[in-house]
Predicted model as a PDB file, atoms N, CA, C, CB and O in Angstrom, pLDDT in the B-factor column:
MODEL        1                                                                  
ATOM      1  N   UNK A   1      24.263   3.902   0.980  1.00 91.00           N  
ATOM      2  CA  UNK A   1      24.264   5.337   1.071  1.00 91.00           C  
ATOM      3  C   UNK A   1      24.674   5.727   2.487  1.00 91.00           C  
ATOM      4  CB  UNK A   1      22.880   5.920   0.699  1.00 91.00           C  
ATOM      5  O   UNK A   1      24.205   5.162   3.475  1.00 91.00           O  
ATOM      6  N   UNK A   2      25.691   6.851   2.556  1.00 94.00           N  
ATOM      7  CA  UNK A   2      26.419   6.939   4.205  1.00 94.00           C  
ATOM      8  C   UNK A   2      25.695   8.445   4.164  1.00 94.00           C  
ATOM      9  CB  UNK A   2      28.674   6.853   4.488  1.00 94.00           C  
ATOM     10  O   UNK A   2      25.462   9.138   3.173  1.00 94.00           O  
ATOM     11  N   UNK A   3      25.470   8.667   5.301  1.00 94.00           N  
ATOM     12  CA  UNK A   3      24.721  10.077   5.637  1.00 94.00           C  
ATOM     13  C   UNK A   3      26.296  10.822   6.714  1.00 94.00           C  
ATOM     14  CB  UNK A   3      22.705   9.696   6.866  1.00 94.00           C  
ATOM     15  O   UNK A   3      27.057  10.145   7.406  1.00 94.00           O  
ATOM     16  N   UNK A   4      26.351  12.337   6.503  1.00 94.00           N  
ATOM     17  CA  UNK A   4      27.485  12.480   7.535  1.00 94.00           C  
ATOM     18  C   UNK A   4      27.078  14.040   8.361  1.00 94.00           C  
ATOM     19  CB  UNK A   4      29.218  12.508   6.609  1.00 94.00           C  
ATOM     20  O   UNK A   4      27.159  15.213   7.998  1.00 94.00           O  
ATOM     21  N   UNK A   5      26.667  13.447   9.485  1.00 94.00           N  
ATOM     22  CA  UNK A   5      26.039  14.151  10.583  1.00 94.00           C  
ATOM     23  C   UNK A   5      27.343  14.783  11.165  1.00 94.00           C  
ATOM     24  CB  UNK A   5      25.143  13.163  11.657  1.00 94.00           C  
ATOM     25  O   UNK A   5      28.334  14.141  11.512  1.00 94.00           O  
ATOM     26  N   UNK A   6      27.155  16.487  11.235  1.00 91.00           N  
ATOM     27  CA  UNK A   6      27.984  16.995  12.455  1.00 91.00           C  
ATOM     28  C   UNK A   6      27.537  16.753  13.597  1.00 91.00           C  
ATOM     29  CB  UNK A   6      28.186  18.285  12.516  1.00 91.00           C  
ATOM     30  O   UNK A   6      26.513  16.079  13.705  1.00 91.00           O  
ATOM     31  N   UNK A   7      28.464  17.440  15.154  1.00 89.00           N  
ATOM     32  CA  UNK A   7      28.082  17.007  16.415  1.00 89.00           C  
ATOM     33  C   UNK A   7      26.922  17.905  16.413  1.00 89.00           C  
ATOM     34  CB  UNK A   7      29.152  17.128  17.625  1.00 89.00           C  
ATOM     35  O   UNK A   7      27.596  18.241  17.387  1.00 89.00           O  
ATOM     36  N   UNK A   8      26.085  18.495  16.346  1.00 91.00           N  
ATOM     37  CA  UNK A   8      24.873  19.339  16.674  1.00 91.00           C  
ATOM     38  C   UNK A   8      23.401  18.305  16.193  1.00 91.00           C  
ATOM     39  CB  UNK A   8      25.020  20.998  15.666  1.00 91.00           C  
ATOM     40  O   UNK A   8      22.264  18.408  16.655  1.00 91.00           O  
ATOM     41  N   UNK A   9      24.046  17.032  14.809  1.00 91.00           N  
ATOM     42  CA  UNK A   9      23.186  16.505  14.249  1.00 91.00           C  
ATOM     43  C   UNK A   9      22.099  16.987  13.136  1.00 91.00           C  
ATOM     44  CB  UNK A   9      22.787  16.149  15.108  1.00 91.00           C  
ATOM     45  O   UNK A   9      20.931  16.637  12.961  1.00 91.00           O  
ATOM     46  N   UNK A  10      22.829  17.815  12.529  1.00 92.00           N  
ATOM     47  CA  UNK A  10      22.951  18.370  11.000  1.00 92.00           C  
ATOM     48  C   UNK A  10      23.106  17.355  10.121  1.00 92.00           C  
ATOM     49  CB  UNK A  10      24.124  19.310  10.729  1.00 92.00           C  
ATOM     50  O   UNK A  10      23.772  16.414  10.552  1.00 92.00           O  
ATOM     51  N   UNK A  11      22.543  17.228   8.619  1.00 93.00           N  
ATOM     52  CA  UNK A  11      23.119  16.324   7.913  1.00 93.00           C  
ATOM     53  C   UNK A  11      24.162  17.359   7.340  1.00 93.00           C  
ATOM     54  CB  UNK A  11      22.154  15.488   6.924  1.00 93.00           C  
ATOM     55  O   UNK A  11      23.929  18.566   7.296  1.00 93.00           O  
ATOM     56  N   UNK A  12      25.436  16.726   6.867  1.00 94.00           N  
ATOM     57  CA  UNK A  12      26.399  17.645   6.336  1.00 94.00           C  
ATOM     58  C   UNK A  12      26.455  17.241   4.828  1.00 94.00           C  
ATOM     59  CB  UNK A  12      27.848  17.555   7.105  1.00 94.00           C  
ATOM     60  O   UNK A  12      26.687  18.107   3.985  1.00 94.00           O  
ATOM     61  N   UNK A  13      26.235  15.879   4.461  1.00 94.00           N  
ATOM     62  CA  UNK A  13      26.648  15.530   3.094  1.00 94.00           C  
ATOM     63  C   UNK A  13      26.388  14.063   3.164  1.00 94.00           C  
ATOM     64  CB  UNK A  13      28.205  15.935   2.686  1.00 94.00           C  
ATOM     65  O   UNK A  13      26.524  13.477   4.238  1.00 94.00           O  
ATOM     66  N   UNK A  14      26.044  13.474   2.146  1.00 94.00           N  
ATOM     67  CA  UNK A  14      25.375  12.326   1.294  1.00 94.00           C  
ATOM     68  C   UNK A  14      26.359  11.852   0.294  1.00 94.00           C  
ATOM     69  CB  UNK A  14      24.031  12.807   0.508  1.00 94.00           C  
ATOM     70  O   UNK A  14      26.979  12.724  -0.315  1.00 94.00           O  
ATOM     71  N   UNK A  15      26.623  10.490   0.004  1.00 93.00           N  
ATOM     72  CA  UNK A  15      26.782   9.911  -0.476  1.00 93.00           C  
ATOM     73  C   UNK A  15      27.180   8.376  -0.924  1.00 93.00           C  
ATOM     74  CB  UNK A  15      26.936  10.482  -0.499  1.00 93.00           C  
ATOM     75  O   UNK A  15      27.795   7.987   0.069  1.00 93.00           O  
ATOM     76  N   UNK A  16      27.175   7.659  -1.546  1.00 92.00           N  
ATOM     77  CA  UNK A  16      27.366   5.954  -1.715  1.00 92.00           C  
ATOM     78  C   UNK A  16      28.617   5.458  -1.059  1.00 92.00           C  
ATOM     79  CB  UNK A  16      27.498   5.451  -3.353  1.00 92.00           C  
ATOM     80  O   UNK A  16      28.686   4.407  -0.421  1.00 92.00           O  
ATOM     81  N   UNK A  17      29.543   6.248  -1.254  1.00 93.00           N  
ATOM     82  CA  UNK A  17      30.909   6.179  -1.177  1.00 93.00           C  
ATOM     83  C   UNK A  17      31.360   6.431  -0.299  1.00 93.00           C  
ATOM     84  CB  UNK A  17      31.487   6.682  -1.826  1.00 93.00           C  
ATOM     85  O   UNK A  17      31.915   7.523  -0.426  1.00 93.00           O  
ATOM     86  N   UNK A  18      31.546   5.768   1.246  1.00 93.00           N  
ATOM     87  CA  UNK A  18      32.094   6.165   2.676  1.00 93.00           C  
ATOM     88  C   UNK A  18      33.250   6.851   2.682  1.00 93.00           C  
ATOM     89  CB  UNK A  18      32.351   5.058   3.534  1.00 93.00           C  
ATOM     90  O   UNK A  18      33.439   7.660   3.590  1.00 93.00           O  
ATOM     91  N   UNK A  19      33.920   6.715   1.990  1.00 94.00           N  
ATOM     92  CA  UNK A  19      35.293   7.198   1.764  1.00 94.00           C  
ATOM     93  C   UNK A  19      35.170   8.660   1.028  1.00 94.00           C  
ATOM     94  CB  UNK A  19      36.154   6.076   0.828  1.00 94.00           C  
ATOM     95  O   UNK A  19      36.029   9.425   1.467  1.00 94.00           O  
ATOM     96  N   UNK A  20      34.378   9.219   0.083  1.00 95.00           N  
ATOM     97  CA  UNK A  20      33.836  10.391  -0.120  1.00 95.00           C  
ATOM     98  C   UNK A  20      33.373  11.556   0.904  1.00 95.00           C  
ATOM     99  CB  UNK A  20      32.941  10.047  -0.737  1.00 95.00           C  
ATOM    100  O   UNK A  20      33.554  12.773   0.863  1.00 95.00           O  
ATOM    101  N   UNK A  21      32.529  10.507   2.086  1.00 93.00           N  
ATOM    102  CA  UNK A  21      32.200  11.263   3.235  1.00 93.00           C  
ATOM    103  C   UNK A  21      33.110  11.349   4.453  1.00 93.00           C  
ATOM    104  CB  UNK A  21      31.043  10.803   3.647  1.00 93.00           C  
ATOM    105  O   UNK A  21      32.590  11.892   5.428  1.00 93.00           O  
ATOM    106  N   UNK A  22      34.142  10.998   4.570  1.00 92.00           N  
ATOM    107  CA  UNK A  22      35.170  11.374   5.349  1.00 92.00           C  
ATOM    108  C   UNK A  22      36.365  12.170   4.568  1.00 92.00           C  
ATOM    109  CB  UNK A  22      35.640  10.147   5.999  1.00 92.00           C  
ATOM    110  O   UNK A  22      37.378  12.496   5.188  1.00 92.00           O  
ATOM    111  N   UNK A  23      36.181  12.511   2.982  1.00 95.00           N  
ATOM    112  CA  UNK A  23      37.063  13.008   2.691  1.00 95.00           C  
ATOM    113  C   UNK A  23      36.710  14.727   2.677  1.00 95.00           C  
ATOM    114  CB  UNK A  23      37.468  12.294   1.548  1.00 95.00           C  
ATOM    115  O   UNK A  23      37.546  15.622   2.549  1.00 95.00           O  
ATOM    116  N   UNK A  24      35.086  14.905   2.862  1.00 94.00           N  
ATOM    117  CA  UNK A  24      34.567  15.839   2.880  1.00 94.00           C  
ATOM    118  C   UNK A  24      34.615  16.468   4.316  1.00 94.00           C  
ATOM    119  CB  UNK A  24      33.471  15.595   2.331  1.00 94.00           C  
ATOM    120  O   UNK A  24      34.634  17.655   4.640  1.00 94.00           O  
ATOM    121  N   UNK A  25      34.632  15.224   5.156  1.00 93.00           N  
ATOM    122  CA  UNK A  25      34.966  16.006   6.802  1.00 93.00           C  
ATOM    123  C   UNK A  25      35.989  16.359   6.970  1.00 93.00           C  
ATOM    124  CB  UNK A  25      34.865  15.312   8.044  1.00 93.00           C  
ATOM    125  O   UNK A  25      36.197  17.269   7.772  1.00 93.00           O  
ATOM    126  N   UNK A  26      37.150  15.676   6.168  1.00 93.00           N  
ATOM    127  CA  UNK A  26      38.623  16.377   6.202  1.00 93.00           C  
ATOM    128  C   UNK A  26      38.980  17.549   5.583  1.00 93.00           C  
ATOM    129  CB  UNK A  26      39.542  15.602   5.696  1.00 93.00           C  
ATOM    130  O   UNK A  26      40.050  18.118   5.799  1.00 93.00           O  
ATOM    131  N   UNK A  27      37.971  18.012   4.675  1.00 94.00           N  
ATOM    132  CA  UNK A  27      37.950  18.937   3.917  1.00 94.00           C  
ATOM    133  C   UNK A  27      37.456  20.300   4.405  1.00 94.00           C  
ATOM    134  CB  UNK A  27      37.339  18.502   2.972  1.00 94.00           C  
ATOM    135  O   UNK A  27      37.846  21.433   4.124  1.00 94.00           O  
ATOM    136  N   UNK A  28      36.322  19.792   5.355  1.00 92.00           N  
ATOM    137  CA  UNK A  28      36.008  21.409   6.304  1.00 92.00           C  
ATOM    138  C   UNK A  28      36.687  21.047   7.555  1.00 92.00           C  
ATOM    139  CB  UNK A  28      34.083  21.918   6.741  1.00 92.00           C  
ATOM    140  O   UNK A  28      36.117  21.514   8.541  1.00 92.00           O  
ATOM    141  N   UNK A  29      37.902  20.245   7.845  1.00 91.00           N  
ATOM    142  CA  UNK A  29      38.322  19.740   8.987  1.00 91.00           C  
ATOM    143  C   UNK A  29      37.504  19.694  10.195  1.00 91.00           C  
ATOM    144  CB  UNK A  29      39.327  20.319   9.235  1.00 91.00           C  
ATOM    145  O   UNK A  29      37.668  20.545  11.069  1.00 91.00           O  
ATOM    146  N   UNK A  30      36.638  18.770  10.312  1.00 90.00           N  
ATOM    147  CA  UNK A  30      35.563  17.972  11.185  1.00 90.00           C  
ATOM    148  C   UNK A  30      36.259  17.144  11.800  1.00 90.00           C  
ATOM    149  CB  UNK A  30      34.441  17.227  10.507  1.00 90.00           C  
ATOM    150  O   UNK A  30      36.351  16.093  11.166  1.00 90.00           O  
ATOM    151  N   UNK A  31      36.954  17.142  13.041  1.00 88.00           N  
ATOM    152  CA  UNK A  31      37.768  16.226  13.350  1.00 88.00           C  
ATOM    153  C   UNK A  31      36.718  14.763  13.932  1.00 88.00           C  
ATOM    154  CB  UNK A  31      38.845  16.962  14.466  1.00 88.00           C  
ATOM    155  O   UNK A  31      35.576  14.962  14.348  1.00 88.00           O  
ATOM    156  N   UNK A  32      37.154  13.755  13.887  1.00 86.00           N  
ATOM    157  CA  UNK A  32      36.183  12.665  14.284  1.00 86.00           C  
ATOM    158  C   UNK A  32      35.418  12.757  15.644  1.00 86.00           C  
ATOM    159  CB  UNK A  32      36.930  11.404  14.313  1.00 86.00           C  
ATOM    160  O   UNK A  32      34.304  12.297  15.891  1.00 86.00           O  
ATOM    161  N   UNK A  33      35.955  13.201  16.175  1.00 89.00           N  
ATOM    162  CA  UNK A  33      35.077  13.466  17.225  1.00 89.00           C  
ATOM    163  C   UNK A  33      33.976  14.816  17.128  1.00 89.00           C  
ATOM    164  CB  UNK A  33      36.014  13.609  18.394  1.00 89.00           C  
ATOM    165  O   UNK A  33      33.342  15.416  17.996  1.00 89.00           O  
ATOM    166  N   UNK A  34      34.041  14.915  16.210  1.00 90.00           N  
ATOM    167  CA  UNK A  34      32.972  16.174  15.647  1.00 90.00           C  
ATOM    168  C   UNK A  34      31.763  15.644  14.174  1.00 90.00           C  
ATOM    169  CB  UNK A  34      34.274  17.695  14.906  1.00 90.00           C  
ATOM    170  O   UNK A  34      31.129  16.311  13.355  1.00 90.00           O  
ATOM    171  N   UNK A  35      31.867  14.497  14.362  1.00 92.00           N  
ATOM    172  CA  UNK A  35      30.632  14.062  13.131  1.00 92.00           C  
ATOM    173  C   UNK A  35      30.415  12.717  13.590  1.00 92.00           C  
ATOM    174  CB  UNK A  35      31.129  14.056  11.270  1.00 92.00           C  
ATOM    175  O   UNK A  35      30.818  12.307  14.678  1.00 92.00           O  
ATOM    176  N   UNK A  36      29.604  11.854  12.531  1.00 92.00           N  
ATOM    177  CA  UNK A  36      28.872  10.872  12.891  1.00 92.00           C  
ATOM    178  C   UNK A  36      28.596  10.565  11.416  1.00 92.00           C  
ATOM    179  CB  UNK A  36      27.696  11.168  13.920  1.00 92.00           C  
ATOM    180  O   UNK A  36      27.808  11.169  10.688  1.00 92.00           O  
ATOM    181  N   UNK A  37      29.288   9.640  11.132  1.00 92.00           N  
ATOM    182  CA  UNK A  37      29.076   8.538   9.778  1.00 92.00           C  
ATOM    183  C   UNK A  37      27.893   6.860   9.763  1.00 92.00           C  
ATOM    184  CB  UNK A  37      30.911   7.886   9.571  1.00 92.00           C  
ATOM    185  O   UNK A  37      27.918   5.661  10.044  1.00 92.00           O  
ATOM    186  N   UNK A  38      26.941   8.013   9.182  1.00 93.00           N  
ATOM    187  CA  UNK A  38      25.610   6.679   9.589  1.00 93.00           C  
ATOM    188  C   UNK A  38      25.403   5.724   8.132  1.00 93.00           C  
ATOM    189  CB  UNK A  38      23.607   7.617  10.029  1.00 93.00           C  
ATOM    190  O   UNK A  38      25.135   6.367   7.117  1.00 93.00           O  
ATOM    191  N   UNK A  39      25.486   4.668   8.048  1.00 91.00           N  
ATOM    192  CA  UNK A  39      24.999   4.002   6.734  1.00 91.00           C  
ATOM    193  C   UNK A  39      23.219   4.202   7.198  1.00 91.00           C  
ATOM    194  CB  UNK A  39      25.711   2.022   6.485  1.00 91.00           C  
ATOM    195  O   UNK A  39      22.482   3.842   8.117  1.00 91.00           O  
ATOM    196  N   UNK A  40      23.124   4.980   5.961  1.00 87.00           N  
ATOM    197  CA  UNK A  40      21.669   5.393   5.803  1.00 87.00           C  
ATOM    198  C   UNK A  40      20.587   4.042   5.169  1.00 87.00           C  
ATOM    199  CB  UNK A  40      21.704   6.797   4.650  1.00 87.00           C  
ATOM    200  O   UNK A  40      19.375   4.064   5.383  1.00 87.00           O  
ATOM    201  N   UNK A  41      21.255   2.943   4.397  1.00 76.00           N  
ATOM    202  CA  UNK A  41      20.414   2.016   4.360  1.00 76.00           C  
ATOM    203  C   UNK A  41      19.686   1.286   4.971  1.00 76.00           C  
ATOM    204  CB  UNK A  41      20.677   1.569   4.044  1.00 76.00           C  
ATOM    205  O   UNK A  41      18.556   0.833   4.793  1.00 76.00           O  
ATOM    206  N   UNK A  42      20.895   1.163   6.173  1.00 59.00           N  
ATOM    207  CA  UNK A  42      20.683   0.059   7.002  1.00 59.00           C  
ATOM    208  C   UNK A  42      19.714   0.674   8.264  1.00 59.00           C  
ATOM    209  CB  UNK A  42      22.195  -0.588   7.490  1.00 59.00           C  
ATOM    210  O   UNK A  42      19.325   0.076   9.267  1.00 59.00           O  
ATOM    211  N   UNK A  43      19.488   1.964   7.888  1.00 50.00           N  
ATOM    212  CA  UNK A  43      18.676   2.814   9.532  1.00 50.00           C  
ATOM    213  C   UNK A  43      17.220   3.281   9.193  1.00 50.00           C  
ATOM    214  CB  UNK A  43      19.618   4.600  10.150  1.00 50.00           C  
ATOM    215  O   UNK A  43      16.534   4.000   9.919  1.00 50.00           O  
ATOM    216  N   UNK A  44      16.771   2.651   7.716  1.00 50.00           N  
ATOM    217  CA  UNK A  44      15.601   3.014   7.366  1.00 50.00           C  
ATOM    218  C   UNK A  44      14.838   1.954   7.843  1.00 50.00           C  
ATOM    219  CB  UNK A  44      15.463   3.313   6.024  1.00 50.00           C  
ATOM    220  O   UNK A  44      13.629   2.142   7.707  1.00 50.00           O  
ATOM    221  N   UNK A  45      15.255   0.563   8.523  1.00 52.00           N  
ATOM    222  CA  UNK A  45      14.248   0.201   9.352  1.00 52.00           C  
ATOM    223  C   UNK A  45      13.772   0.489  10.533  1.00 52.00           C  
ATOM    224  CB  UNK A  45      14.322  -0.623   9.454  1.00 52.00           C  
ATOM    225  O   UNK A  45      12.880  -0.045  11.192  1.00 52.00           O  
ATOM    226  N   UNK A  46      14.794   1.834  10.840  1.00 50.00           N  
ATOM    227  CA  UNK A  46      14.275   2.168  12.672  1.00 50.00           C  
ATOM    228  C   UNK A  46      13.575   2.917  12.493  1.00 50.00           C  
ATOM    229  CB  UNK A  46      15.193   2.754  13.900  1.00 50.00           C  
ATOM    230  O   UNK A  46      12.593   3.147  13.200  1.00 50.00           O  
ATOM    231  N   UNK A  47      14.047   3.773  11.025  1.00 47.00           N  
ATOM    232  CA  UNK A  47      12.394   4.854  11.030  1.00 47.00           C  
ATOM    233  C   UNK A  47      11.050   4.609  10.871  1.00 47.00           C  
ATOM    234  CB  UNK A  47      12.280   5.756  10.036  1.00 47.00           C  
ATOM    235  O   UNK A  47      10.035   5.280  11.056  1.00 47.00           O  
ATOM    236  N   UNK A  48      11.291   3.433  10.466  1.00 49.00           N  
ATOM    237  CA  UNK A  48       9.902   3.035   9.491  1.00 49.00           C  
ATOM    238  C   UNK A  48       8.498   2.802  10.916  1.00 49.00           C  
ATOM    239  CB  UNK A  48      10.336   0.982   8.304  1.00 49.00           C  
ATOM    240  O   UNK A  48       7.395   3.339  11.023  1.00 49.00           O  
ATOM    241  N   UNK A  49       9.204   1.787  11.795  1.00 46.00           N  
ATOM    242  CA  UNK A  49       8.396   1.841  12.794  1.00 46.00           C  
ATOM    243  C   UNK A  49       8.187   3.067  14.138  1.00 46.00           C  
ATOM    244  CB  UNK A  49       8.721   0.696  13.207  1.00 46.00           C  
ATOM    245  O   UNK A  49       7.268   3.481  14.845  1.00 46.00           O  
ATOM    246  N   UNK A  50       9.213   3.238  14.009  1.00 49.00           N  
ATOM    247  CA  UNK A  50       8.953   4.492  15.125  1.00 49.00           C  
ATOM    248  C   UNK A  50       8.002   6.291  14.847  1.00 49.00           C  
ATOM    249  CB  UNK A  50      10.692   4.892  15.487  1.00 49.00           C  
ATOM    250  O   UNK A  50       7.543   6.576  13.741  1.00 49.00           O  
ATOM    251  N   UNK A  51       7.912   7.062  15.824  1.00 52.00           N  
ATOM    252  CA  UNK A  51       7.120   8.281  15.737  1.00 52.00           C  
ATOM    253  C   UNK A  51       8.055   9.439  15.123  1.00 52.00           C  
ATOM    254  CB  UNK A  51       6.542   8.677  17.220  1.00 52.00           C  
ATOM    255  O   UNK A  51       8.996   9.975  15.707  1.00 52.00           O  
ATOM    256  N   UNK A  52       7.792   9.595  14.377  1.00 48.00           N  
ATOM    257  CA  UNK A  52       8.832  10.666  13.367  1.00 48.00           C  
ATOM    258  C   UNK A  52       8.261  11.704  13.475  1.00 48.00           C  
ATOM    259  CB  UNK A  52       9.053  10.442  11.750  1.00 48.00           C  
ATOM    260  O   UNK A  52       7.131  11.324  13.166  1.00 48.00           O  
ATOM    261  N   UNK A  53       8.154  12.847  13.699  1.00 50.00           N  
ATOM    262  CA  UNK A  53       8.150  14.071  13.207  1.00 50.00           C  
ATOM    263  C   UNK A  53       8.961  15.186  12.451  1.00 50.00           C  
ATOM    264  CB  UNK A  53       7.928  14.398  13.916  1.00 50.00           C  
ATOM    265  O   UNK A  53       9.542  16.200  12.839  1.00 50.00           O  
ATOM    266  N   UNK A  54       8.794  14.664  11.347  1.00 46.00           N  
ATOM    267  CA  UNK A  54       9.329  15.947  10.386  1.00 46.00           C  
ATOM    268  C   UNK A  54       9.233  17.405  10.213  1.00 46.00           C  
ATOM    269  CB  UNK A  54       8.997  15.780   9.406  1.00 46.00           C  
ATOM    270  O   UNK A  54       9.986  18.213   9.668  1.00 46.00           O  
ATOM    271  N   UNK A  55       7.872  17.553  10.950  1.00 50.00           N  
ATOM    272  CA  UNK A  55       7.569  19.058  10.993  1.00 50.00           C  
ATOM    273  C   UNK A  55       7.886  19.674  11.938  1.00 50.00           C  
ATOM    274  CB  UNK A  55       6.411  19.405  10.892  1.00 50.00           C  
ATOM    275  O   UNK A  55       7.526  20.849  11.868  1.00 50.00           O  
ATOM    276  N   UNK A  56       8.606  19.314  13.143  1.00 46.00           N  
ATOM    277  CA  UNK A  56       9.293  20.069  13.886  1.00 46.00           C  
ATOM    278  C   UNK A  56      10.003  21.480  13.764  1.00 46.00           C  
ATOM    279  CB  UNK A  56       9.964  19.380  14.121  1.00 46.00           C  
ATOM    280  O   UNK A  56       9.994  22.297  14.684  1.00 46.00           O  
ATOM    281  N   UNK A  57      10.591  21.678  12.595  1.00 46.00           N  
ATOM    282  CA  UNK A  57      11.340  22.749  12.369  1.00 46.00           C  
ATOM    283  C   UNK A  57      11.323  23.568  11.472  1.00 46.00           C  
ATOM    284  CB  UNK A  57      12.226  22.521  12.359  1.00 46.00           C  
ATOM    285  O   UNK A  57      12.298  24.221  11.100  1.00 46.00           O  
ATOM    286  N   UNK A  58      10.258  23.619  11.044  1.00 45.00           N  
ATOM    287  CA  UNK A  58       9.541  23.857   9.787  1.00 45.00           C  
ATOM    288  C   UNK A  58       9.367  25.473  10.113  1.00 45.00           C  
ATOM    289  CB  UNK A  58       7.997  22.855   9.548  1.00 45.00           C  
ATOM    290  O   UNK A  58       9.571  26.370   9.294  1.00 45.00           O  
ATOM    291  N   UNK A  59       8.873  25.680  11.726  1.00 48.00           N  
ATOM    292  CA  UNK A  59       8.412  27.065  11.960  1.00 48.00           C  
ATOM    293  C   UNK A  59       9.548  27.865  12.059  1.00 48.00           C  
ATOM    294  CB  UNK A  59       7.565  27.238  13.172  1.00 48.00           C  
ATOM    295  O   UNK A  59       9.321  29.072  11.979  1.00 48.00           O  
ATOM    296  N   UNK A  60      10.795  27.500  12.222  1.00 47.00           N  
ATOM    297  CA  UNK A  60      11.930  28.312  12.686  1.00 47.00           C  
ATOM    298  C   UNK A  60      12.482  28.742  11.513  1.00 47.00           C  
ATOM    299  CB  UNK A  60      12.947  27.615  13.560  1.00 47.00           C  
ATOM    300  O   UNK A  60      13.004  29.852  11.626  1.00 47.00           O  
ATOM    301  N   UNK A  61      12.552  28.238  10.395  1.00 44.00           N  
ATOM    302  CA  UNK A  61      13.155  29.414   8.958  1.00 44.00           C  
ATOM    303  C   UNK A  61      12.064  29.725   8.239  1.00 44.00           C  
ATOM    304  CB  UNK A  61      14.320  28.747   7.673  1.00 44.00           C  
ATOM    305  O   UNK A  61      12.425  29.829   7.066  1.00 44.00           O  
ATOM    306  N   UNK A  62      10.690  29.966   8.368  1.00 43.00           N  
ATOM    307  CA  UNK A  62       9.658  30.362   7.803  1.00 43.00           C  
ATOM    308  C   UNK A  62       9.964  31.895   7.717  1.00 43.00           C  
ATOM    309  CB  UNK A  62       8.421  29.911   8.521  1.00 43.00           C  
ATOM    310  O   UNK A  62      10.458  32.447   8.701  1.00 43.00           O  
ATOM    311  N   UNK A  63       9.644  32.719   6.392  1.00 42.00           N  
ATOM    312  CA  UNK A  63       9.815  33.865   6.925  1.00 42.00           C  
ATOM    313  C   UNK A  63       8.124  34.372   6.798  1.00 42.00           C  
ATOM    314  CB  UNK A  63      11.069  34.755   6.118  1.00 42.00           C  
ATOM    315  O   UNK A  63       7.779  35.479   7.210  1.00 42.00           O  
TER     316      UNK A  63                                                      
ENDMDL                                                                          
END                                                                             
């Protein structure tokens, strides 16, 4: 599974198929130096041990 992060570090789009997720950055023209193509399988062991906070941003679109 490839995750495809803009430069701000947004997820932009998901999917199995690497080639799907660069066809989608070409599609809102994301030039490469404007995203970040992560294989999401292989990075669920850095989360697992480290301090995550998910609730960080939780307060900012609350209405």
């Amino acid at each position: 599974m490839y995750g495809l992060y803009d430069k701000e570090g947004i997820l932009r789009f998901v999917d199995s198929d690497k080639d799907a997720c660069i066809a989608y950055a070409e599609l809102f023209d994301l030039g490469s130096t404007n995203y970040c193509l992560m294989d999401l399988a292989n990075d669920t062991k850095k989360v697992k041990g480290g301090n995550t906070n998910l609730d960080q941003s939780l307060g900012v679109y609350n209405n």
